[in-house]
PDB file of N, CA, C and O in Angstrom:
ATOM      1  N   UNK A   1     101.491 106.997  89.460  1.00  0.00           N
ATOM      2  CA  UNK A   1     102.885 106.618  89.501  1.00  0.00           C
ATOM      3  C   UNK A   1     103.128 105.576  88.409  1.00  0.00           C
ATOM      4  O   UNK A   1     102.359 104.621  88.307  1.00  0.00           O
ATOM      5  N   UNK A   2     104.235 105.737  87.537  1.00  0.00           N
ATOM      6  CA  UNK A   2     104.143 104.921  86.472  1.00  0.00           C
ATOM      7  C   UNK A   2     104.870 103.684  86.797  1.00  0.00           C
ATOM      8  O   UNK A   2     104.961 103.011  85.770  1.00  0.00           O
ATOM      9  N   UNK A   3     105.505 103.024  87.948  1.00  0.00           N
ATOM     10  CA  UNK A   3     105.762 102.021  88.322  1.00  0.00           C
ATOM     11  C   UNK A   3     104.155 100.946  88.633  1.00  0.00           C
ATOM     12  O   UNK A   3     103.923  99.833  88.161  1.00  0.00           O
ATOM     13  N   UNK A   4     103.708 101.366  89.107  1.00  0.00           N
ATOM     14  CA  UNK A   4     102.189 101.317  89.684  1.00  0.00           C
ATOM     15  C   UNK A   4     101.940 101.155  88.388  1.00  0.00           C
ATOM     16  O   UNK A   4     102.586 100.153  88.084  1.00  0.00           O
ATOM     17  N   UNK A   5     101.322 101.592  87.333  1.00  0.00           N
ATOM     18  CA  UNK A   5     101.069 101.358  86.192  1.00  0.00           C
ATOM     19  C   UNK A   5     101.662 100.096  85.515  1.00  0.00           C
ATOM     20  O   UNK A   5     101.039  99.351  84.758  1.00  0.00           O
ATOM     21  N   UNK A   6     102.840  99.975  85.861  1.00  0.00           N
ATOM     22  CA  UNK A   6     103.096  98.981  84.907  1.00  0.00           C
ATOM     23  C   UNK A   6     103.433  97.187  85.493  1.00  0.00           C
ATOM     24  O   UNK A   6     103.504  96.082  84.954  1.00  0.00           O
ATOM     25  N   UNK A   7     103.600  97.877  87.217  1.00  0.00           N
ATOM     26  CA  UNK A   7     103.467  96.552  87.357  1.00  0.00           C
ATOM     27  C   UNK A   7     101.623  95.774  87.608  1.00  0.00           C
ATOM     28  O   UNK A   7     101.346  94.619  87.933  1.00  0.00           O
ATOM     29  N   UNK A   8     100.680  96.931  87.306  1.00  0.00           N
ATOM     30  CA  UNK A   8      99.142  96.432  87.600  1.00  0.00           C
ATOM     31  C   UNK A   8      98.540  96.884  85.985  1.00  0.00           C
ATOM     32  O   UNK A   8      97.342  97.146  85.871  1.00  0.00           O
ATOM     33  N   UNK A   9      99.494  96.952  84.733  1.00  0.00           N
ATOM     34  CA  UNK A   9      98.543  96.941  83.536  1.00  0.00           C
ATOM     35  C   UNK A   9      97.642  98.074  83.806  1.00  0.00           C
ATOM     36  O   UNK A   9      96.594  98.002  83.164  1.00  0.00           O
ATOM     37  N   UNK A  10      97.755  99.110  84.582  1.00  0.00           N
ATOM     38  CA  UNK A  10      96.987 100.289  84.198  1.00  0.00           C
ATOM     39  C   UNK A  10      95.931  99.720  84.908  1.00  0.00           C
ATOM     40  O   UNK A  10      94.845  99.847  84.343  1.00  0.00           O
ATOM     41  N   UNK A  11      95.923  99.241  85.776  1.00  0.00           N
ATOM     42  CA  UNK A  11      94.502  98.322  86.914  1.00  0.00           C
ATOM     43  C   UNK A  11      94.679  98.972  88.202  1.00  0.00           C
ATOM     44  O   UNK A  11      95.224  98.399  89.145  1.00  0.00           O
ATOM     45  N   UNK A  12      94.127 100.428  88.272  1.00  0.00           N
ATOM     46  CA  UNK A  12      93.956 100.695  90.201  1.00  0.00           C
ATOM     47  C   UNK A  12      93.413 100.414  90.645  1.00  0.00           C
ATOM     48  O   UNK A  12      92.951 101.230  91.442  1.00  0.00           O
ATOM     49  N   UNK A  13      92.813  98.965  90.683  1.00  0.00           N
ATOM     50  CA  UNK A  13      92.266  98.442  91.777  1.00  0.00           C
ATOM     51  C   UNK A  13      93.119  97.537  92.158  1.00  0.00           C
ATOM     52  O   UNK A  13      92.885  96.914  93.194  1.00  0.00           O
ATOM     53  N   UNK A  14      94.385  97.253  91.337  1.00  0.00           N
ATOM     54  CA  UNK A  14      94.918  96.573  92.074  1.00  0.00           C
ATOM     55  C   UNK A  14      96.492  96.896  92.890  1.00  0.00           C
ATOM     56  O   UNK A  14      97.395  96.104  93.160  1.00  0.00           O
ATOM     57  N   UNK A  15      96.371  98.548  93.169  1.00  0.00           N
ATOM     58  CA  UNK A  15      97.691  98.785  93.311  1.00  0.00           C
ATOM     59  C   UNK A  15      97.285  98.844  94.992  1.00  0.00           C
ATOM     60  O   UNK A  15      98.456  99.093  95.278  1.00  0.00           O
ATOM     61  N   UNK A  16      96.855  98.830  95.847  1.00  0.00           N
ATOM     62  CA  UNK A  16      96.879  98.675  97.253  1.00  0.00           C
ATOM     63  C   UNK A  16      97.193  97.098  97.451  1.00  0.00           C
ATOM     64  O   UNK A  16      98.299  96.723  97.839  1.00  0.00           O
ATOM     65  N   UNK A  17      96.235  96.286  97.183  1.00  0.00           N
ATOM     66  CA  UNK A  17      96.839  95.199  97.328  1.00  0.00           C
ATOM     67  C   UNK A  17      98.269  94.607  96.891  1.00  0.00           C
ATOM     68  O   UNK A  17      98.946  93.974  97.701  1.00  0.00           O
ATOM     69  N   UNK A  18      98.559  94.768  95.993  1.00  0.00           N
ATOM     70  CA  UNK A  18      99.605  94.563  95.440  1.00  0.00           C
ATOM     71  C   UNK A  18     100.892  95.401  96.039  1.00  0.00           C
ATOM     72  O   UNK A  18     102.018  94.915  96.149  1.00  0.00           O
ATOM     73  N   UNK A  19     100.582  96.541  96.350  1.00  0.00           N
ATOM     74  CA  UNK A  19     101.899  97.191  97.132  1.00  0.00           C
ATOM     75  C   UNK A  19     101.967  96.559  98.451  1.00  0.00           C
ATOM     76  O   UNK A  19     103.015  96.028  98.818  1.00  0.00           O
ATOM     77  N   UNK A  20     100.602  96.585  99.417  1.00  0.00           N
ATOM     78  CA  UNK A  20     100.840  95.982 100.608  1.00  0.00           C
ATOM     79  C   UNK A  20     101.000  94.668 100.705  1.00  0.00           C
ATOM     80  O   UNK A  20     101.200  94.328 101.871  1.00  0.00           O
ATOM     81  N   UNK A  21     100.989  93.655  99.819  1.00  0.00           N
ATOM     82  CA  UNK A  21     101.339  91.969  99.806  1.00  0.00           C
ATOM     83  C   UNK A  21     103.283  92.424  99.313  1.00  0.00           C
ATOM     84  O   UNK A  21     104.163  91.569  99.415  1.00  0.00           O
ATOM     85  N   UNK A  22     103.455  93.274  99.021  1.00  0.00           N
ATOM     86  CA  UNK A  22     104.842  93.433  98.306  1.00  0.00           C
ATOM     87  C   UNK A  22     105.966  94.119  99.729  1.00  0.00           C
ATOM     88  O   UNK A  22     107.153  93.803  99.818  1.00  0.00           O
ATOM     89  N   UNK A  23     105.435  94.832 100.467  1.00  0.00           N
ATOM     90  CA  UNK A  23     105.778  95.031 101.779  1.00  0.00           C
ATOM     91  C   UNK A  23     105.783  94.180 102.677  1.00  0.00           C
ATOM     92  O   UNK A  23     106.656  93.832 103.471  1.00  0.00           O
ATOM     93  N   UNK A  24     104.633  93.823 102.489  1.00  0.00           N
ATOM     94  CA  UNK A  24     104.642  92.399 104.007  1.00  0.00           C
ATOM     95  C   UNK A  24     105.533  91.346 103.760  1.00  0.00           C
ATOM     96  O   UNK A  24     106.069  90.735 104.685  1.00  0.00           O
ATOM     97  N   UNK A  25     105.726  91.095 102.605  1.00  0.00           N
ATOM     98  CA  UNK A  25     106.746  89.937 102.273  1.00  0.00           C
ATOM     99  C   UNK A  25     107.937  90.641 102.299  1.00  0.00           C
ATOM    100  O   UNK A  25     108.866  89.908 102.637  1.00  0.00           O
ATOM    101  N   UNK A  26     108.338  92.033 102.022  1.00  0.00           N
ATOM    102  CA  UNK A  26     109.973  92.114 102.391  1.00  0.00           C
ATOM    103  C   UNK A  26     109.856  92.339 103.640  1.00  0.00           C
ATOM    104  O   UNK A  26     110.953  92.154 104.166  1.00  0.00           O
ATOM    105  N   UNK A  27     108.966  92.690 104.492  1.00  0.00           N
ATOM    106  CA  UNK A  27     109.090  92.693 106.392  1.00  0.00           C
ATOM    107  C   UNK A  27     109.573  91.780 106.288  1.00  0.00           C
ATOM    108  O   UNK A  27     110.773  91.741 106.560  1.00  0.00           O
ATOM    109  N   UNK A  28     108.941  90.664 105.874  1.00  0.00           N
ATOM    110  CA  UNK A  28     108.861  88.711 106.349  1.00  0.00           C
ATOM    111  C   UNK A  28     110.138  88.131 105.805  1.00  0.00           C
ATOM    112  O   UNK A  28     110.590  87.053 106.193  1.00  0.00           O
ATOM    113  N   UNK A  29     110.688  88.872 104.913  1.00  0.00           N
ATOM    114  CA  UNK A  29     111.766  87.705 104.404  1.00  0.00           C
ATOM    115  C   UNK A  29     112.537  88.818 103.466  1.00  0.00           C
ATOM    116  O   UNK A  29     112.822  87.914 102.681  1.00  0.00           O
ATOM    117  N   UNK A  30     113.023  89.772 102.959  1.00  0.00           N
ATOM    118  CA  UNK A  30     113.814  90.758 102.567  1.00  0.00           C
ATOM    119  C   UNK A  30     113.899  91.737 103.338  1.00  0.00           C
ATOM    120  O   UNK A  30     114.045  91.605 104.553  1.00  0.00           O
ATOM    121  N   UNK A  31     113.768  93.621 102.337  1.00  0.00           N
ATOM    122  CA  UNK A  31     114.203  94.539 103.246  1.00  0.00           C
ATOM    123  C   UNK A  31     113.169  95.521 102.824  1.00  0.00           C
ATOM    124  O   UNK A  31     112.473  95.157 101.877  1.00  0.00           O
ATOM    125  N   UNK A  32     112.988  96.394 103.205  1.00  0.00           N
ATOM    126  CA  UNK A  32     111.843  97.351 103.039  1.00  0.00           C
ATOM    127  C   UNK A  32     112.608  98.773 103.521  1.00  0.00           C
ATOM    128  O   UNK A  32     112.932  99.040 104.679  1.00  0.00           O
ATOM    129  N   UNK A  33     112.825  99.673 102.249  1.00  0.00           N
ATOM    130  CA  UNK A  33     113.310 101.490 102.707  1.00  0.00           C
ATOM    131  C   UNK A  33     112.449 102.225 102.426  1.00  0.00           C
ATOM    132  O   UNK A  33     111.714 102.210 101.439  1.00  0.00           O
ATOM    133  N   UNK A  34     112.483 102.873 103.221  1.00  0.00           N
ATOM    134  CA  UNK A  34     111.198 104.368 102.800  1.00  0.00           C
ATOM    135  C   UNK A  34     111.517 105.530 102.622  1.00  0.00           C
ATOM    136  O   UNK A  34     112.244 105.785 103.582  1.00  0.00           O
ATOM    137  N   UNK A  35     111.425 106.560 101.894  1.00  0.00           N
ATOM    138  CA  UNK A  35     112.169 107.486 102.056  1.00  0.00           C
ATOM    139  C   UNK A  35     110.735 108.661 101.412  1.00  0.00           C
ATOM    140  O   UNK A  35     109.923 108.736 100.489  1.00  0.00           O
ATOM    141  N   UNK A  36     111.189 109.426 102.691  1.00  0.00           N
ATOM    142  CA  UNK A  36     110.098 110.666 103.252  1.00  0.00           C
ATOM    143  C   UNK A  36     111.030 112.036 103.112  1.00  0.00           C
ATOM    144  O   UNK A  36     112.216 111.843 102.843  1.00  0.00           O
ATOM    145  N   UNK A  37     110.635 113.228 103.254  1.00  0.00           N
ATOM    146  CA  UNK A  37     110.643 114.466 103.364  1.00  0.00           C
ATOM    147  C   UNK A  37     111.682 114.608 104.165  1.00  0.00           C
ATOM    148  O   UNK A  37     111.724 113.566 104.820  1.00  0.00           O
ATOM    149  N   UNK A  38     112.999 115.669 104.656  1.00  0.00           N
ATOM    150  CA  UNK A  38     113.143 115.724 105.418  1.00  0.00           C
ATOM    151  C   UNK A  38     112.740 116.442 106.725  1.00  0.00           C
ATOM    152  O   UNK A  38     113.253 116.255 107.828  1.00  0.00           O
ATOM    153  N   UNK A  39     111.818 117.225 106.447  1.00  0.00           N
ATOM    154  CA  UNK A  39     111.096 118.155 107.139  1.00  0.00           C
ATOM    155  C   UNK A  39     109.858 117.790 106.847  1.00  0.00           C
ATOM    156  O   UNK A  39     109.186 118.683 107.364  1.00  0.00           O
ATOM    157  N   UNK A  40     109.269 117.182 106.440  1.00  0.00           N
ATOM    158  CA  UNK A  40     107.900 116.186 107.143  1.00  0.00           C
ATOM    159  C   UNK A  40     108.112 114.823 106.757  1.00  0.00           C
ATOM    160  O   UNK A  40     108.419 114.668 105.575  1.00  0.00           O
ATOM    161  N   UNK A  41     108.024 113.805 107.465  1.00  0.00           N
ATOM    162  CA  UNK A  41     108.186 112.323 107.322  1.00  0.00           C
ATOM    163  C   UNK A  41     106.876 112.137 106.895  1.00  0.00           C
ATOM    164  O   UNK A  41     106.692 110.935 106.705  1.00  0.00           O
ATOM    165  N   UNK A  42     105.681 112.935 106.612  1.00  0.00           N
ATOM    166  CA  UNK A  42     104.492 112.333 105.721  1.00  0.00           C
ATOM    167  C   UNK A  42     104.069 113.443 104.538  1.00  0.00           C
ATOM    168  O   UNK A  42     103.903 114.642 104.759  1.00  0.00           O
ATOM    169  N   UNK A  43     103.952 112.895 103.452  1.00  0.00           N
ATOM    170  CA  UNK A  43     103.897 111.803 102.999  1.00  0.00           C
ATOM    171  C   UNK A  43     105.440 110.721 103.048  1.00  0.00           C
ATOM    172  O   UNK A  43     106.576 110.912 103.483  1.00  0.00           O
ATOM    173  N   UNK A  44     104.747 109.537 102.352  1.00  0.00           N
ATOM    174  CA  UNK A  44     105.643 108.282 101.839  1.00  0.00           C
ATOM    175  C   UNK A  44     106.100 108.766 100.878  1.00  0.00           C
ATOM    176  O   UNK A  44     105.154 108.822 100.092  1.00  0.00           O
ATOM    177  N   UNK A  45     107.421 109.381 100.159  1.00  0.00           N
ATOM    178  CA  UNK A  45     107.828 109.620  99.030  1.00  0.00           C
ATOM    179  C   UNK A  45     107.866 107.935  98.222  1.00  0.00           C
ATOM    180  O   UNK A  45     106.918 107.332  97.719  1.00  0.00           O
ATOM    181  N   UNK A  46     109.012 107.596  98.311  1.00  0.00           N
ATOM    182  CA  UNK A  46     108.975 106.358  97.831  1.00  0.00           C
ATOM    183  C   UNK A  46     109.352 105.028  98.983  1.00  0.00           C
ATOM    184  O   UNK A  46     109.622 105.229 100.167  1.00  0.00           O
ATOM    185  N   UNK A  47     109.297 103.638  98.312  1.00  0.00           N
ATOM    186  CA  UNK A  47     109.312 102.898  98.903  1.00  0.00           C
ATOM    187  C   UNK A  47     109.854 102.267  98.294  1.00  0.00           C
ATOM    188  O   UNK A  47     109.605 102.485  97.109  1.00  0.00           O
ATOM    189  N   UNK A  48     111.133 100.864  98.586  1.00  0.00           N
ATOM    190  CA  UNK A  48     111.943 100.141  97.873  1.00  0.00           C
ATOM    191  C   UNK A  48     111.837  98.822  98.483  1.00  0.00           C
ATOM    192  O   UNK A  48     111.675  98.657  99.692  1.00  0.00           O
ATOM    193  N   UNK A  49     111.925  97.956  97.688  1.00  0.00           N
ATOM    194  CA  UNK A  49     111.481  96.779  98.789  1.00  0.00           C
ATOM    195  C   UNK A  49     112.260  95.297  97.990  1.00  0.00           C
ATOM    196  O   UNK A  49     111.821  94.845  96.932  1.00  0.00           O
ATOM    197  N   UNK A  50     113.695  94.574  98.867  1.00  0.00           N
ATOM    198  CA  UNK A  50     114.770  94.387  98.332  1.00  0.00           C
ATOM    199  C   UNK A  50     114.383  92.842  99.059  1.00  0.00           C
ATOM    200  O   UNK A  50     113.730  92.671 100.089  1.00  0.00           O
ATOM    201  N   UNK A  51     115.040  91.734  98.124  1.00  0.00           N
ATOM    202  CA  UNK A  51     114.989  90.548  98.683  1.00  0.00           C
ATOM    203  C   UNK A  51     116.718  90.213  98.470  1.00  0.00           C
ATOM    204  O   UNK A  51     117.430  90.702  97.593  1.00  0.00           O
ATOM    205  N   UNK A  52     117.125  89.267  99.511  1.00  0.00           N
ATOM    206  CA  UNK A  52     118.762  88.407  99.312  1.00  0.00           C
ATOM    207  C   UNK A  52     118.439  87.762  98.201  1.00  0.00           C
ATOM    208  O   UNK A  52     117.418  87.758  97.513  1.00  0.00           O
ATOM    209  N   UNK A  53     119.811  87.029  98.099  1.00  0.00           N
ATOM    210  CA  UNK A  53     120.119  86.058  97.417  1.00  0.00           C
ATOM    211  C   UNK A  53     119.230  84.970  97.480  1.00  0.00           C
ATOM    212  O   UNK A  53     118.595  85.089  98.527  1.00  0.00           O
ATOM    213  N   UNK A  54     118.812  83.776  96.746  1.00  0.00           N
ATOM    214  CA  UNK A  54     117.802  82.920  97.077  1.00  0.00           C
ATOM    215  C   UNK A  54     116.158  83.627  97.485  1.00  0.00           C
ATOM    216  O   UNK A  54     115.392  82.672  97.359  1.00  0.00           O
ATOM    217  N   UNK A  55     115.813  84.147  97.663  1.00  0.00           N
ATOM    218  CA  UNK A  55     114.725  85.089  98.201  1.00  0.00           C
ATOM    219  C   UNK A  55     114.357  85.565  96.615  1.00  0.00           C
ATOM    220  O   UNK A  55     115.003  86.203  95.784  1.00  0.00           O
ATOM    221  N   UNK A  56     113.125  85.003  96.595  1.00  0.00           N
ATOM    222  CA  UNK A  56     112.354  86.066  95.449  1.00  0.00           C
ATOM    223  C   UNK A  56     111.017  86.378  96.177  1.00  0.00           C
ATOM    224  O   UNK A  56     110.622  85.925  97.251  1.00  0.00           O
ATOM    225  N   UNK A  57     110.400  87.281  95.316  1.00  0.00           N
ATOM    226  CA  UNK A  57     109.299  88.086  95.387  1.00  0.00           C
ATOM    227  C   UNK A  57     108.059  86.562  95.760  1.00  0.00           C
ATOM    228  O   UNK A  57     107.296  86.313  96.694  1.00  0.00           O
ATOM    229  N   UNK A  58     108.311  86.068  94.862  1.00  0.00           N
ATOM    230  CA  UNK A  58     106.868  85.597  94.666  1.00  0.00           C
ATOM    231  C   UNK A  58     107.170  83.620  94.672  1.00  0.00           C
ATOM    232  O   UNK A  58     107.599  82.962  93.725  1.00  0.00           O
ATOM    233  N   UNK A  59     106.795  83.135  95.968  1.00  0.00           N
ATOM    234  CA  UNK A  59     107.209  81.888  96.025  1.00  0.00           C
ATOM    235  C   UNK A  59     106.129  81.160  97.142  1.00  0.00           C
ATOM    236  O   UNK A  59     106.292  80.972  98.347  1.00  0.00           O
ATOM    237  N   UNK A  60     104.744  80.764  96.099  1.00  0.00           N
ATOM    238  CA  UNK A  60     103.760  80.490  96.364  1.00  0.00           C
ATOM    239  C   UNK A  60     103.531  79.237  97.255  1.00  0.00           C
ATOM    240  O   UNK A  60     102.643  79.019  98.078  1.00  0.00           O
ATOM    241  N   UNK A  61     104.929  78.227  96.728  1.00  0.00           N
ATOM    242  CA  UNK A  61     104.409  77.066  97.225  1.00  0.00           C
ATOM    243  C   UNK A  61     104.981  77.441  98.857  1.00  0.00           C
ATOM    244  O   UNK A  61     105.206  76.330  99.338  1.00  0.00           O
ATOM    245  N   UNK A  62     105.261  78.330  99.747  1.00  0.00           N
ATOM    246  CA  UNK A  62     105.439  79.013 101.039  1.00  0.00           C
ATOM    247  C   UNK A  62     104.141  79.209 101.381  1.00  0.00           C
ATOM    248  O   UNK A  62     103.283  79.923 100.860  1.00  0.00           O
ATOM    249  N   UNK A  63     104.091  78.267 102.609  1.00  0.00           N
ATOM    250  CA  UNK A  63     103.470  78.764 103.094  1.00  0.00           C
ATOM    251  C   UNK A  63     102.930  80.343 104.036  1.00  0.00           C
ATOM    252  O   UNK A  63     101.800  80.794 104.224  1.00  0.00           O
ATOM    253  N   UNK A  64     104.051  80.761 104.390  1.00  0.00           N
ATOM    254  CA  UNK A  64     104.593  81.602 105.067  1.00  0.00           C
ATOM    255  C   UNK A  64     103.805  82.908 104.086  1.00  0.00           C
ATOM    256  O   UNK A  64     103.057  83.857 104.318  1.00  0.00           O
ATOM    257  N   UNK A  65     104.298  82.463 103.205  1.00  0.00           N
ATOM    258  CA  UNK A  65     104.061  83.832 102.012  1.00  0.00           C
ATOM    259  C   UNK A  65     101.984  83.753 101.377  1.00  0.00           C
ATOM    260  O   UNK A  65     101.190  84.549 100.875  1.00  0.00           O
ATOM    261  N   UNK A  66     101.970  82.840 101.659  1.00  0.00           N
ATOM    262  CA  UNK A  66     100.598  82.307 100.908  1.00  0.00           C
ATOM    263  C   UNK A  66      99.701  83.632 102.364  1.00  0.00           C
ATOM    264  O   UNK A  66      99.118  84.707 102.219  1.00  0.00           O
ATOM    265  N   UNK A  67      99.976  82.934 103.400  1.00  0.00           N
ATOM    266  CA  UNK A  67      99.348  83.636 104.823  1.00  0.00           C
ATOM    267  C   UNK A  67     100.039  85.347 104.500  1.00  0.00           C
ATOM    268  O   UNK A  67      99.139  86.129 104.807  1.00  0.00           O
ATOM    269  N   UNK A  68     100.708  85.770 104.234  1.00  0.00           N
ATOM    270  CA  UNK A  68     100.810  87.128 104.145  1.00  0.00           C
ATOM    271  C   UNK A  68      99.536  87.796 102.533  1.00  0.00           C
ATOM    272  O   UNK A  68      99.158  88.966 102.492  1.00  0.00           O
ATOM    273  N   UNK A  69      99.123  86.729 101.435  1.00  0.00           N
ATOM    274  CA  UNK A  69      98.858  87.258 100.615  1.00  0.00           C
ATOM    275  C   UNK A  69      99.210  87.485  99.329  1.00  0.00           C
ATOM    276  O   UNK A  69      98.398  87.621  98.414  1.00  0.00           O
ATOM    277  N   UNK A  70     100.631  87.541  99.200  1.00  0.00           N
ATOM    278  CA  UNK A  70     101.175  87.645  98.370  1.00  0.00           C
ATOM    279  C   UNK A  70     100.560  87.162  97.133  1.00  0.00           C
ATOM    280  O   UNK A  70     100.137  87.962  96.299  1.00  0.00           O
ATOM    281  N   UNK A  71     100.469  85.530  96.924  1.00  0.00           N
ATOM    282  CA  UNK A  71     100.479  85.095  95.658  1.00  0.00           C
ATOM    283  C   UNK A  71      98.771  85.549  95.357  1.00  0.00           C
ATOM    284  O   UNK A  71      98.407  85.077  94.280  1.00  0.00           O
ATOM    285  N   UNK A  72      97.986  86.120  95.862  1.00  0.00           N
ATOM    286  CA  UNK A  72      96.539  86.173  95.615  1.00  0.00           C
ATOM    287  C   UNK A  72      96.299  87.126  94.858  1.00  0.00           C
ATOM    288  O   UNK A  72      95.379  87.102  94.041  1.00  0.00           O
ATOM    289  N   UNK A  73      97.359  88.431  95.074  1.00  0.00           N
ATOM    290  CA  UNK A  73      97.310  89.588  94.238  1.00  0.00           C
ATOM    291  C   UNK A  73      98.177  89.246  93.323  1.00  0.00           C
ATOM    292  O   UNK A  73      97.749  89.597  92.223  1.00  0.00           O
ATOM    293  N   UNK A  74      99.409  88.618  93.237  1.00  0.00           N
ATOM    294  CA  UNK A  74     100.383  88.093  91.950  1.00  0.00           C
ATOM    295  C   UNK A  74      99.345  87.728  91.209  1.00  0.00           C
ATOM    296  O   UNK A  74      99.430  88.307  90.126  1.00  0.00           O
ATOM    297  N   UNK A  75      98.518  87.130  91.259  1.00  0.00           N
ATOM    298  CA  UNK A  75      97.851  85.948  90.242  1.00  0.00           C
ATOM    299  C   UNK A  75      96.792  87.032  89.371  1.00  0.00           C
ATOM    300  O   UNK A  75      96.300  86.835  88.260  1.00  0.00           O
ATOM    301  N   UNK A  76      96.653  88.021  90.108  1.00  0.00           N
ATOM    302  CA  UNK A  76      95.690  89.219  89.340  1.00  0.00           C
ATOM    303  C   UNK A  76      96.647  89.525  87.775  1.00  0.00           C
ATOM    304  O   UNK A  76      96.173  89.555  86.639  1.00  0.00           O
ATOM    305  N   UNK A  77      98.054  89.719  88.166  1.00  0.00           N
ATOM    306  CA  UNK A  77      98.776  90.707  87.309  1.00  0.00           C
ATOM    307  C   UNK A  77      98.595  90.028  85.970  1.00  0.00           C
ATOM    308  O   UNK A  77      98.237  88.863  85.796  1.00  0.00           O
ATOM    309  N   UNK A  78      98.853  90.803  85.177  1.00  0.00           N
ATOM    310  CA  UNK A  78      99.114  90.044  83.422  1.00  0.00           C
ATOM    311  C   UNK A  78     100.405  88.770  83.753  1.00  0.00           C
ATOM    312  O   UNK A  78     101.217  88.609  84.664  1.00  0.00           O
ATOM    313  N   UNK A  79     100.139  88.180  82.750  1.00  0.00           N
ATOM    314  CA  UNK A  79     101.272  87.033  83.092  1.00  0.00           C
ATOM    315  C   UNK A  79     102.661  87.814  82.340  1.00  0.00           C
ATOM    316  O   UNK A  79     103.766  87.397  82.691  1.00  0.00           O
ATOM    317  N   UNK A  80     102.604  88.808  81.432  1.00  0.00           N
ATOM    318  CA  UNK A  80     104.035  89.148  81.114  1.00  0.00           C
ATOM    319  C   UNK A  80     104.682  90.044  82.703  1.00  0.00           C
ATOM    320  O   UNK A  80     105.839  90.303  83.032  1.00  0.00           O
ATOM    321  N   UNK A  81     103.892  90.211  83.122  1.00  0.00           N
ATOM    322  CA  UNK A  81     103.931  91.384  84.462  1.00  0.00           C
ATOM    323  C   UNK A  81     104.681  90.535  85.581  1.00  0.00           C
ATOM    324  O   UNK A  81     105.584  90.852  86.355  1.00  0.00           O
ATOM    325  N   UNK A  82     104.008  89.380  85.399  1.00  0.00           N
ATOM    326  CA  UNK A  82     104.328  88.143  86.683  1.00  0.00           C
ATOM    327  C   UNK A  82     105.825  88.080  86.138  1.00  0.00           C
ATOM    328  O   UNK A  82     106.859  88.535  86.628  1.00  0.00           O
ATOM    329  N   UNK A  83     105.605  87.382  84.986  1.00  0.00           N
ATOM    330  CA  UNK A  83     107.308  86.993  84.150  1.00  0.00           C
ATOM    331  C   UNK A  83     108.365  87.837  84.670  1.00  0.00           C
ATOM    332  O   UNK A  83     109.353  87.320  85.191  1.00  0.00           O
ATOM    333  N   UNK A  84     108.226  89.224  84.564  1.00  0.00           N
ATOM    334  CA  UNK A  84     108.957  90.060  84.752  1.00  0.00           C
ATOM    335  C   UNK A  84     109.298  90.508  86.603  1.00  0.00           C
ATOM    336  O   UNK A  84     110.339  91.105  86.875  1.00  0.00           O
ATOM    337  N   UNK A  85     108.406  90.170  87.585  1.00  0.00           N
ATOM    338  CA  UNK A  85     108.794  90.504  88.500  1.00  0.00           C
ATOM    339  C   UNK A  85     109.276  89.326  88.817  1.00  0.00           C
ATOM    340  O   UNK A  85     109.874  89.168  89.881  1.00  0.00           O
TER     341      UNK A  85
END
């Protein structure tokens, strides 16, 4: 998936972590859509994962967010990668 690609620099080792620290934080504090088949709900087609106003992705000094993971896989990405999300 070329989203996957570009937010992990072409690094699959880091696209599980990085998708699931990116979910758990919109459970925790944004929104999370999924959108499946209509005649089979598996696979996961895609996944969208939306924060409010004030709410970003990646806000380390949280504790909240530190305990989900988040910033452990952020800190993997290239820093233009970080910049950009």
């Amino acid at each position: 998936d070329i989203i996957s690609k570009i937010f992990t620099g072409d690094n699959p080792t880091l696209d599980e972590p990085l998708w699931r620290a990116m979910v758990r934080a919109g459970f925790h504090s944004g929104a999370v859509y999924v959108a499946t088949d209509d005649i089979d709900p598996n696979p996961i087609m895609s996944i969208g994962v939306w924060f409010g106003p004030g709410n970003v992705l990646e806000q380390s000094h949280r504790e909240d967010q530190r305990v989900l993971g988040y910033p452990k896989s952020f800190l993997k990405l290239s820093p233009e990668c970080r910049e950009w999300m």
